[in-house]
C-alpha positions in Angstrom: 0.0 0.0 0.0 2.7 2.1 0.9 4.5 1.4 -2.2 1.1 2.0 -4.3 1.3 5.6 -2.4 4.0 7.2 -3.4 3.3 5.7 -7.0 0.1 8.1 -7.2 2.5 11.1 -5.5 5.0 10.4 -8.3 2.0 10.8 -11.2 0.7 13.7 -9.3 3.8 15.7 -9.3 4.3 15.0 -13.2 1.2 16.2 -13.9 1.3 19.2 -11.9 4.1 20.9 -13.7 6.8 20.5 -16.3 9.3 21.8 -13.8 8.7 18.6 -11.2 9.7 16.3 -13.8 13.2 15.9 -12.6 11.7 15.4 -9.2 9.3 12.8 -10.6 12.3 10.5 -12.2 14.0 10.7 -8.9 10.9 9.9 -6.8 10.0 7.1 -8.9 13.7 5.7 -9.7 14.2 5.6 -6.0 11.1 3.7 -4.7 10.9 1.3 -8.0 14.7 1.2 -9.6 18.6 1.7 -8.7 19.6 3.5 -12.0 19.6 7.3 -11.9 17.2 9.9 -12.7 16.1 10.2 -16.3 17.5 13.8 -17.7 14.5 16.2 -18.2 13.7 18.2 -21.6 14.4 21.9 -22.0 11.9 24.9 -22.9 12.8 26.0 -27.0 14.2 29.1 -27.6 13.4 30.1 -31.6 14.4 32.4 -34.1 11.4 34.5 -33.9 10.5 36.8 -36.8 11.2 40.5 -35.3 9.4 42.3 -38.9 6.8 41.3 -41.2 9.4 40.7 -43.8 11.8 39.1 -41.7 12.3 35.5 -43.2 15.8 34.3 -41.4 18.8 36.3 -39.1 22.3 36.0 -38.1 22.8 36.1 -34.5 24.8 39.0 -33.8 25.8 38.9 -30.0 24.8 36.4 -27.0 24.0 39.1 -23.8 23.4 35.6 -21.8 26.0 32.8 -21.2 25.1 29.2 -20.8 23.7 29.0 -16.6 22.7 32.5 -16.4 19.4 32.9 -14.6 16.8 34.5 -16.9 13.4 36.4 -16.1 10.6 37.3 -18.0 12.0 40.6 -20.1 15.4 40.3 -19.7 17.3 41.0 -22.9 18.6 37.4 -24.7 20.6 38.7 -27.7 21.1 40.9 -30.4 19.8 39.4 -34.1 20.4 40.9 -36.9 17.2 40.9 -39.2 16.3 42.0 -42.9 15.9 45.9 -41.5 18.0 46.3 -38.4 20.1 44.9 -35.4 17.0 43.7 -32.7 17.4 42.6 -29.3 15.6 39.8 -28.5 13.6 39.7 -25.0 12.3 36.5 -23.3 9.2 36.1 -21.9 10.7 32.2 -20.3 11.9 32.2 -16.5 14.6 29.6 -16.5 18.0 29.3 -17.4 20.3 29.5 -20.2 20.9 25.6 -20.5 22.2 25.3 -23.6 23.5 27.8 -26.7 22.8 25.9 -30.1 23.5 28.9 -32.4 27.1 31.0 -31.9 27.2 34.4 -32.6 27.6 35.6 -36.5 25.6 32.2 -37.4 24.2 33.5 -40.9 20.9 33.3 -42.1 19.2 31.5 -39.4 16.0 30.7 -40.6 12.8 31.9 -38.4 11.4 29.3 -36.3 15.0 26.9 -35.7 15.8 26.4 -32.4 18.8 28.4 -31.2 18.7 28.2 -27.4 17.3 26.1 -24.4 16.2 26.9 -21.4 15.7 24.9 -18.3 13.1 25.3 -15.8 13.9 26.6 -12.4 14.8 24.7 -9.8 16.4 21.8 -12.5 20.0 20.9 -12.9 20.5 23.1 -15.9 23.8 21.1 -17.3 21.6 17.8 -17.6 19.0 19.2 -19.9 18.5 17.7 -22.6 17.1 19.1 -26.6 13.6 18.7 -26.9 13.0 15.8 -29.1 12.0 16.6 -32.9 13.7 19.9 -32.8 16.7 20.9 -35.0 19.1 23.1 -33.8 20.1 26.4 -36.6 23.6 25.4 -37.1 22.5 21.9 -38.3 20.1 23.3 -40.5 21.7 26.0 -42.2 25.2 24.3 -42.4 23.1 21.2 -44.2 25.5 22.0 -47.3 28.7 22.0 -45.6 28.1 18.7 -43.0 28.1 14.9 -44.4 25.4 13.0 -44.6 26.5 11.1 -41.4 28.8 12.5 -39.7 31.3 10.0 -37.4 29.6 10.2 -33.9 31.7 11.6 -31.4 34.4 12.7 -33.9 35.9 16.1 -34.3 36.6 18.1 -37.6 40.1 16.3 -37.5 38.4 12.8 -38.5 36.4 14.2 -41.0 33.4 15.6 -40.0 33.0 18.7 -42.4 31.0 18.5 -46.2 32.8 18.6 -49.8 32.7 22.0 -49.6 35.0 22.5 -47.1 37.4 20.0 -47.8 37.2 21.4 -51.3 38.3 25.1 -50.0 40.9 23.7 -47.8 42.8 22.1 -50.8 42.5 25.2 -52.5 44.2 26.9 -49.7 46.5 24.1 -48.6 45.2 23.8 -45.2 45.1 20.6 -43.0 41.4 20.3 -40.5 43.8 20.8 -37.7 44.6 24.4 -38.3 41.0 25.6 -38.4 38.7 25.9 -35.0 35.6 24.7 -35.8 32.6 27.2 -35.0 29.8 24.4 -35.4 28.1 21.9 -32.6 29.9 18.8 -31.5 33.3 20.5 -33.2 31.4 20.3 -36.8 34.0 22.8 -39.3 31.9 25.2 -41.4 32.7 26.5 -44.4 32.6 30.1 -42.5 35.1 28.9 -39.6 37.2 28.1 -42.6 36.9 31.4 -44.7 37.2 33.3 -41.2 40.3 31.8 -40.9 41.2 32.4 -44.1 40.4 36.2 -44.5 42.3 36.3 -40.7 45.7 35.0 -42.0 45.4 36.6 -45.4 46.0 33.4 -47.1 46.5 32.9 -51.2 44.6 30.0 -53.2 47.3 27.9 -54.5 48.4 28.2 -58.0 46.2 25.7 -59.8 49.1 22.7 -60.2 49.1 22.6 -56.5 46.0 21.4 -55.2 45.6 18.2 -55.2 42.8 16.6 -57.7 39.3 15.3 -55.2 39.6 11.7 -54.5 37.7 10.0 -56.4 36.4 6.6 -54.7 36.7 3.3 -55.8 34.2 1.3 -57.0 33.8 -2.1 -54.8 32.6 -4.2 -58.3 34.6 -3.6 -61.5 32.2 -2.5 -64.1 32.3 -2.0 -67.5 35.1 0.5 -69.1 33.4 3.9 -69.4 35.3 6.8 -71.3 36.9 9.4 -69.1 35.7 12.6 -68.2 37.2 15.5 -70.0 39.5 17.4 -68.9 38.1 21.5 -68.3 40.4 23.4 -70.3 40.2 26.1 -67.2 39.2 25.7 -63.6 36.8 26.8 -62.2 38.1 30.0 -60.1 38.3 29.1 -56.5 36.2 31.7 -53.8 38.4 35.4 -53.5 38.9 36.4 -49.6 39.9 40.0 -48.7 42.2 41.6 -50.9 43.0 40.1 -54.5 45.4 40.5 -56.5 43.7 43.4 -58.0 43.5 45.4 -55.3 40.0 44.9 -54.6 38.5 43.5 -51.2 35.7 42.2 -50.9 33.1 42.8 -48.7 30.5 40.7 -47.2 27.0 41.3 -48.0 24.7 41.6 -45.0 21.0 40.0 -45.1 20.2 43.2 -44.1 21.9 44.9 -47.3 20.4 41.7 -49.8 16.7 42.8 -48.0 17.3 46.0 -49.0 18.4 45.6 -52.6 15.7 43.0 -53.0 12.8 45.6 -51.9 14.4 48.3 -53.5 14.0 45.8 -56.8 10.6 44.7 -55.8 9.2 48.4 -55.3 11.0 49.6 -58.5 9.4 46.9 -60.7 6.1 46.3 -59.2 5.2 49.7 -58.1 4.0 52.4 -60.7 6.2 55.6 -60.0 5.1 58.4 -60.9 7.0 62.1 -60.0 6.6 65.7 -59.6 9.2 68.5 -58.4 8.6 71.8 -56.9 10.6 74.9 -56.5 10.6 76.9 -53.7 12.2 79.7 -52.2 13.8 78.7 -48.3 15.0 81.9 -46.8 12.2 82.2 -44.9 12.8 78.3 -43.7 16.4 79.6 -43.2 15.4 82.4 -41.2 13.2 80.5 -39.1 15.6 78.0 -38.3 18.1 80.8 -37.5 15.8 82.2 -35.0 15.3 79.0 -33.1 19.0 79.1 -32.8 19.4 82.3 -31.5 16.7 81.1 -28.6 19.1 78.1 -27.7 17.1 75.4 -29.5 18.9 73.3 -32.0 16.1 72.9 -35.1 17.5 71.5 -38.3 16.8 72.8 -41.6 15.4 69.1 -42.0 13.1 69.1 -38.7 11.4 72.1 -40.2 10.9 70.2 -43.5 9.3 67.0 -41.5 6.7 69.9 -40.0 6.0 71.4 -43.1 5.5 68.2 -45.1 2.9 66.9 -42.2 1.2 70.0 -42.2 0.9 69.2 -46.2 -0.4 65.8 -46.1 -2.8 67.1 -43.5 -4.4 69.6 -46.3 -4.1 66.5 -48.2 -4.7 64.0 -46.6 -5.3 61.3 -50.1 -1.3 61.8 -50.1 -0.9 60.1 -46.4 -2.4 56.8 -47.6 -0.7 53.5 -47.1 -1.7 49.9 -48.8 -2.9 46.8 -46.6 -2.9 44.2 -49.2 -5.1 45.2 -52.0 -6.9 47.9 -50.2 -6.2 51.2 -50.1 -6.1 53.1 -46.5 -6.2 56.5 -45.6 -4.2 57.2 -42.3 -5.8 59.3 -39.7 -2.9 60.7 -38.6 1.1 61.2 -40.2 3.6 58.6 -39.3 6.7 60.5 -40.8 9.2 58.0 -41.9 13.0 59.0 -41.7 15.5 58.2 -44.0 18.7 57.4 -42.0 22.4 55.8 -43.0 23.9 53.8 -40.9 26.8 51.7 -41.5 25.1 48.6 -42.2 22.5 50.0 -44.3 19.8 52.2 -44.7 16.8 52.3 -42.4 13.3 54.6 -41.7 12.6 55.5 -38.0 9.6 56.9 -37.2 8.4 60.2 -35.7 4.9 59.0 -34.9 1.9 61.7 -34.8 4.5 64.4 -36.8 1.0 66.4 -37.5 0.5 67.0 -33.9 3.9 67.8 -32.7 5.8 71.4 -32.2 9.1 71.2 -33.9 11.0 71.5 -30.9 9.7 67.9 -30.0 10.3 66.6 -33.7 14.0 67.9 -33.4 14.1 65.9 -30.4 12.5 62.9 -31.6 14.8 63.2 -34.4 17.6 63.5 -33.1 16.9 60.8 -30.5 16.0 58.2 -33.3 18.8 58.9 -36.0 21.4 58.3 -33.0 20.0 55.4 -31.8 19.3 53.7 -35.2 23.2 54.2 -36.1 23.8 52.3 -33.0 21.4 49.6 -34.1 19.1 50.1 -30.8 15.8 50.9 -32.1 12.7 48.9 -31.1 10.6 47.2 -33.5 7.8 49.5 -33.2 10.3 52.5 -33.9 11.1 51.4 -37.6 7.9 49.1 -38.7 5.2 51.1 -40.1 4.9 54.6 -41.2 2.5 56.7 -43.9 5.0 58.5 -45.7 9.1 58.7 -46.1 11.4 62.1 -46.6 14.9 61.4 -47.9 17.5 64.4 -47.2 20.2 64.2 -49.2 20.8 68.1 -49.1 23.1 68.0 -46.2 25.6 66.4 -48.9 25.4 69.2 -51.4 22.8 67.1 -53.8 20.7 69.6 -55.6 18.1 67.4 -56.7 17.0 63.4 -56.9 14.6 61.5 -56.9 13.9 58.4 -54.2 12.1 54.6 -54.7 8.4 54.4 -52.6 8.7 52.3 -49.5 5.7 50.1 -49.5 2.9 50.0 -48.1 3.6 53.7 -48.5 2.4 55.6 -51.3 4.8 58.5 -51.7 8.0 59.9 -50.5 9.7 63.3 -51.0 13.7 63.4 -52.1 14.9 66.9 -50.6 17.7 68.5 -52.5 20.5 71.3 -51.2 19.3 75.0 -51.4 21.0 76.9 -54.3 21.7 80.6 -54.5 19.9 82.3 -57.4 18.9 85.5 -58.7 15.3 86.6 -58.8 13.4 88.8 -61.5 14.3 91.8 -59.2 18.2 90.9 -59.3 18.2 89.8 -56.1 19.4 86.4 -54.4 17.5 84.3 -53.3 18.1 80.5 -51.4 16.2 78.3 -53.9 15.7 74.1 -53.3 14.3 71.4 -55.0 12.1 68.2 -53.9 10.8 65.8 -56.1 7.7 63.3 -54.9 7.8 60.0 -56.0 4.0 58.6 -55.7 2.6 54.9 -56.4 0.3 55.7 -59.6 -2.2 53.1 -58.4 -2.9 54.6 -55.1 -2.7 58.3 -56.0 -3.9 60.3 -58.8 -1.6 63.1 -60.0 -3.9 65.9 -59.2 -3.6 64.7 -55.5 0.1 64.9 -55.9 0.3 68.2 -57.4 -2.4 69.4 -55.1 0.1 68.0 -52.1 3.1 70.2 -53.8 1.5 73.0 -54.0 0.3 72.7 -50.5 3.8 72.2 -49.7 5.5 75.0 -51.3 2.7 77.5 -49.6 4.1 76.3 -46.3 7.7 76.0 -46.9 8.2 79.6 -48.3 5.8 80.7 -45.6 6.6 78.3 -42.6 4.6 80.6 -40.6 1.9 78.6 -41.6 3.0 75.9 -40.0 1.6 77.1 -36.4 -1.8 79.2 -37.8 -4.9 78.7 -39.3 -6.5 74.9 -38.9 -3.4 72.9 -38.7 -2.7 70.4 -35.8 -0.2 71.8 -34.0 0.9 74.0 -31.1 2.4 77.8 -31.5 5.8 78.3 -30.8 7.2 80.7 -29.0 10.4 81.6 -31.1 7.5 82.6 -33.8 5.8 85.1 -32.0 8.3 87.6 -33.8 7.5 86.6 -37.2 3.3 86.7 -37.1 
């Protein structure tokens, strides 16, 4: 009876909670068995998908090391996606059993296991992978790993794909030499051209590497004509600087996203343009006034005002698509144009028709410096109505810029240039041109938009009169 006891207390505790299930093997092992308790199976950590585009990642950074204690929130690591570098928060409480996925593992498809965790209160260094999961360096190194790879055995014995051992003939390296990067001591193609672009190594010249070995058949069969010979090899991968004098550069997913939207909007998306001319001393004026009252304005922040104030007269112009339907926004989510050494990328100055320009200069400023340290949030660069791209700053004059979709438009801002009116006077003169998706907006809305524009831009004193959404200034009060 006794025995029959504890039996039920064993199947209570397993039911009551995936945590007890260590406790349960050791309840149950001691009243019934003399072998140890069974290992328990970890909580799955995925790629998630961090944007709505976001289709694999490269882990940039770990912020966690295998047994750190983890709470609900607490920052995992950085990943890389198709727009920006994201930091990934947990919502587990656990710890870090196991790391599955190293940092600068490439193209880490969404939804592959790269971490587990184990549940508190278990012995974190007995956990084992949850069965019928595959870990991201198995499944994006498929290419580069045999078929069955010698259990237990390190790169030494083998265990690396064609591809590998084809690069390191081509380099005349031994297995040895390399530290493999992949689970259970696997060697990757990318441990090897790490190692490569590290030491600066030179292919051989072609009568050096050794030809493949070609395996034996076990059963003679029938004479069969020999391959022929290429008449040139094929040319074997170029790492960092080549004889040439060019180096190479690695291509970021983040930089192949952008060229591939960039392609996809330019081909699938009818542009259509229109550029106005405007006068900006008044702009410059404006923005020289807020500097004598201590506030540092930018001849762009002013723009961002204007242009909402614009798409507020005209509010077909702030439209955005959501699949085949067409939305108009109720309020402007100014999209940003900002460079940053891995690419470019659009934060967000949410609301931009209801803010002073003192608070958009912040906002600005705030967002620009944090996107070039790759620390925006997901909600700061995902969405938006419409997209400005300055270019003025670096003495363009004039250009035109591709629609971000689901946007329909975006304004290219040129450099003011010094002209001479019909009086013979100078004036500061500049340049924007709106690209607009065809299919969304009709050209009289677009032209209606410009002119709206170019009203408030060379009378920005419009910005804060008169109907618009936004408060008055004080550094204005001079110029109404």
């Amino acid at each position: 009876m006794a025995a029959l006891r504890a039996g039920f207390l064993a199947q209570n505790l397993y039911r009551t909670h995936f945590s007890k299930v260590s406790r349960f093997n050791y309840l149950y092992a001691a009243l019934f068995h003399s072998s140890p308790p069974l290992n328990a199976e970890g909580m799955p950590l995925k790629m998630p998908s961090l944007s709505p585009t976001m289709m694999e990642g490269t882990i940039v950074k770990w912020l966690k090391k295998e047994g750190d204690p983890i709470q609900p929130g607490d920052a995992l690591c950085d990943i890389q996606t198709d727009k920006a570098v994201v930091t990934m928060d947990t919502e587990e409480e656990g710890i870090l059993a196991k790391i599955l996925v190293p940092e600068d593992t490439k193209d880490v498809k969404v939804g592959t296991l790269i971490a587990v965790l184990a549940p508190e209160g278990e012995d974190w260094k007995t956990i084992e992978i949850p069965a019928g999961e595959e870990s991201a360096a198995s499944a994006t190194t498929a290419e580069d790993t045999p078929a069955a790879a010698a259990a237990g055995g390190g790169h030494a014995h083998g265990n690396y794909g064609p591809s590998v051992r084809l690069l390191l003939e081509q380099y005349g390296l031994a297995a040895e030499q390399v530290p493999p990067g992949g689970p259970h001591g696997i060697l990757l193609k990318g441990d090897v051209l790490k190692y490569i672009k590290e030491k600066s190594l030179q292919p051989l010249p072609v009568s050096a590497v050794p030809p493949p070995e070609v395996p034996k058949p076990a059963v003679a069969a029938a004479p069969v004509a020999p391959a022929p010979t290429p008449a040139v090899p094929a040319p074997p991968p170029t790492i960092g600087v080549s004889e040439d004098g060019y180096e190479d550069i690695e291509v970021t997913s983040m930089r192949r996203t952008i060229a591939k939207r960039l392609t996809q909007s330019k081909s699938g998306i009818a542009h259509s343009y229109g550029t106005l001319e405007c006068q900006s001393d008044k702009l410059l004026a404006l923005r020289k006034q807020y500097k004598n009252e201590g506030i540092n304005v930018s001849v762009n922040d002013l723009i961002i005002k204007a242009v909402s104030v614009a798409l507020t007269k005209c509010p077909e112009m702030n439209c955005v698509w959501q699949g085949d339907q067409l939305t108009y926004a109720s309020q402007v989510d100014m999209s940003i144009a900002v460079a940053t050494p891995t690419g470019l990328i659009t934060p967000i100055v949410r609301g931009a028709d209801f803010l002073g320009i003192e608070e958009i200069a912040s906002q600005v400023r705030d967002l620009a410096a944090r996107a070039r340290e790759n620390k925006l949030k997901l909600d700061e660069f995902q969405g938006g109505t419409f997209t400005i791209s300055n270019l003025g700053m670096f003495g363009i004059s004039e250009f035109s810029a591709i629609i971000n979709p689901p946007q329909c438009g975006i304004l290219a801002v040129g450099s003011g240039i010094v002209k001479i009116d019909e009086n013979g006077s100078p004036v500061t003169c500049m340049r924007a041109t709106l690209s607009y998706d065809r299919a969304g907006v009709d050209d009289d809305t677009a032209a209606a938009f410009l002119e709206e524009l170019k009203n408030i831009l060379e009378n920005p004193v419009t910005m804060m009169v008169g109907g618009y959404k936004s408060q008055v200034d004080h550094p204005l009060a001079a110029l109404l």
